[in-house]
C-alpha positions in Angstrom: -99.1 3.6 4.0 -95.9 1.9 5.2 -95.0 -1.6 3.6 -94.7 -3.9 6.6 -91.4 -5.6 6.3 -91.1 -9.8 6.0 -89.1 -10.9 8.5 -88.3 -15.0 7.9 -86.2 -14.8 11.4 -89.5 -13.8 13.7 -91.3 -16.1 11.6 -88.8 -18.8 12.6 -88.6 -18.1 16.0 -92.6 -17.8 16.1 -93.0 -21.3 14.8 -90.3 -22.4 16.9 -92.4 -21.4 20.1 -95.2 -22.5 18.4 -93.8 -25.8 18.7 -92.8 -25.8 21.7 -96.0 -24.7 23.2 -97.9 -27.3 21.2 -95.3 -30.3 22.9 -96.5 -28.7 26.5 -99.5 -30.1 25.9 -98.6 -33.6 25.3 -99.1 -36.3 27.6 -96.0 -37.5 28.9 -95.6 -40.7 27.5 -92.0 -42.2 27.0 -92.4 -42.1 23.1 -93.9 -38.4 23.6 -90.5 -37.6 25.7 -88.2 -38.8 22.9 -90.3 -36.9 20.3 -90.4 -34.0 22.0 -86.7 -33.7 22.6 -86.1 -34.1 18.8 -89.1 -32.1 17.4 -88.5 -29.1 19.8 -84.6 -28.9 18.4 -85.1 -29.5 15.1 -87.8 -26.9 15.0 -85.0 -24.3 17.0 -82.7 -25.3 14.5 -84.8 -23.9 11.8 -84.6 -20.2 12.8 -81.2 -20.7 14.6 -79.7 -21.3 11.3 -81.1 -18.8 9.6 -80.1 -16.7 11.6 -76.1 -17.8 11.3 -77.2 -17.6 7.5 -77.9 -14.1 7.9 -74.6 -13.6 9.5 -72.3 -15.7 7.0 -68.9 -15.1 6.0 -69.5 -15.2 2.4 -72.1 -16.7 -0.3 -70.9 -20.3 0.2 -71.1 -20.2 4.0 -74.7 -18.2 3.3 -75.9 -21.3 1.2 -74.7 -24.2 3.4 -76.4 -22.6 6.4 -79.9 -22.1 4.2 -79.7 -25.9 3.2 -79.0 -27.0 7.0 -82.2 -24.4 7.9 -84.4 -26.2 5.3 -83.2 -29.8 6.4 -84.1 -28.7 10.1 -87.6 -27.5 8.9 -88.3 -31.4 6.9 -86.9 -33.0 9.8 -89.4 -31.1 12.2 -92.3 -32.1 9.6 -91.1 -35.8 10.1 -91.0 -35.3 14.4 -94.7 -33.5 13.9 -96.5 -36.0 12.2 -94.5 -38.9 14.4 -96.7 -37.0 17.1 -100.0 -36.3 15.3 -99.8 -40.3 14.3 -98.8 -41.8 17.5 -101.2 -39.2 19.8 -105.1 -39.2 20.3 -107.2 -37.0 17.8 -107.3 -34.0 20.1 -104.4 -32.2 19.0 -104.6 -33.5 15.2 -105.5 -29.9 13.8 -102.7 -28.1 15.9 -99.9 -30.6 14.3 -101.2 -30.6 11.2 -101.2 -26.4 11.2 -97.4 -27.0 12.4 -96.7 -29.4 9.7 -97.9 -27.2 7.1 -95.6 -24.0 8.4 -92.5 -26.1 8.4 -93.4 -27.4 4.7 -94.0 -23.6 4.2 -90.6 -22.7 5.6 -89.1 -25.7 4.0 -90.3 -24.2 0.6 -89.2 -20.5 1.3 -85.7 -21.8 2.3 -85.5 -23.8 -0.8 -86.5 -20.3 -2.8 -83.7 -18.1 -1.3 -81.3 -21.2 -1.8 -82.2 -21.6 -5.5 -81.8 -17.9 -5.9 -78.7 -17.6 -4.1 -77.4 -20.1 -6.5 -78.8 -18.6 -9.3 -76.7 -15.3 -8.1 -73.1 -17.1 -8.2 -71.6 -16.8 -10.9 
């Protein structure tokens, strides 16, 4: 049986859309506008850094770009429960699900950065 391999950049760029799909369903309010904006490039900027992280230029550069991935994925936290707060109960369960995959990612970046750290001599 083949091991399927983890892959954290499609599982940024998954929550990413995820994100972005959820917003589409907001009501356009001006609060919802500014939100949105902020929420659907913090949430990019999870998986865009990652992947720059991937491609570093050395350890240092490797680590800088995991810590600016993990302070994307609290940010988009923040932006999704901004939303779930200031939005009716409808969509509660879908931010919520959100919230907990960026504390997820948050938590996974914070791994790789403690054990890239660890690694340095």
């Amino acid at each position: 049986m083949e091991e399927k391999r983890y892959d954290l950049e499609e599982r940024t760029f998954a929550f990413a859309k995820r994100v972005a799909e959820f917003c589409n369903k907001l009501p356009r309010t001006p609060s919802n506008i500014e939100y949105v904006k902020q929420v659907v490039r913090s949430s990019g900027s999870v998986g865009a850094n990652y992947i720059e992280a991937n491609e570093s230029l050395g350890k240092k550069d490797f680590g800088m770009r995991v810590k600016i991935s993990r302070k994307e994925a609290k940010e988009t936290e923040f932006w999704l429960r901004l939303i779930k707060e200031t939005n009716a109960n409808g969509l509660h369960s879908e931010a919520e699900a959100l919230m907990d995959e960026a504390s997820q990612l948050r938590k996974i970046l914070s791994t790789i950065l403690l054990k890239t750290e660890r690694a340095t001599p």
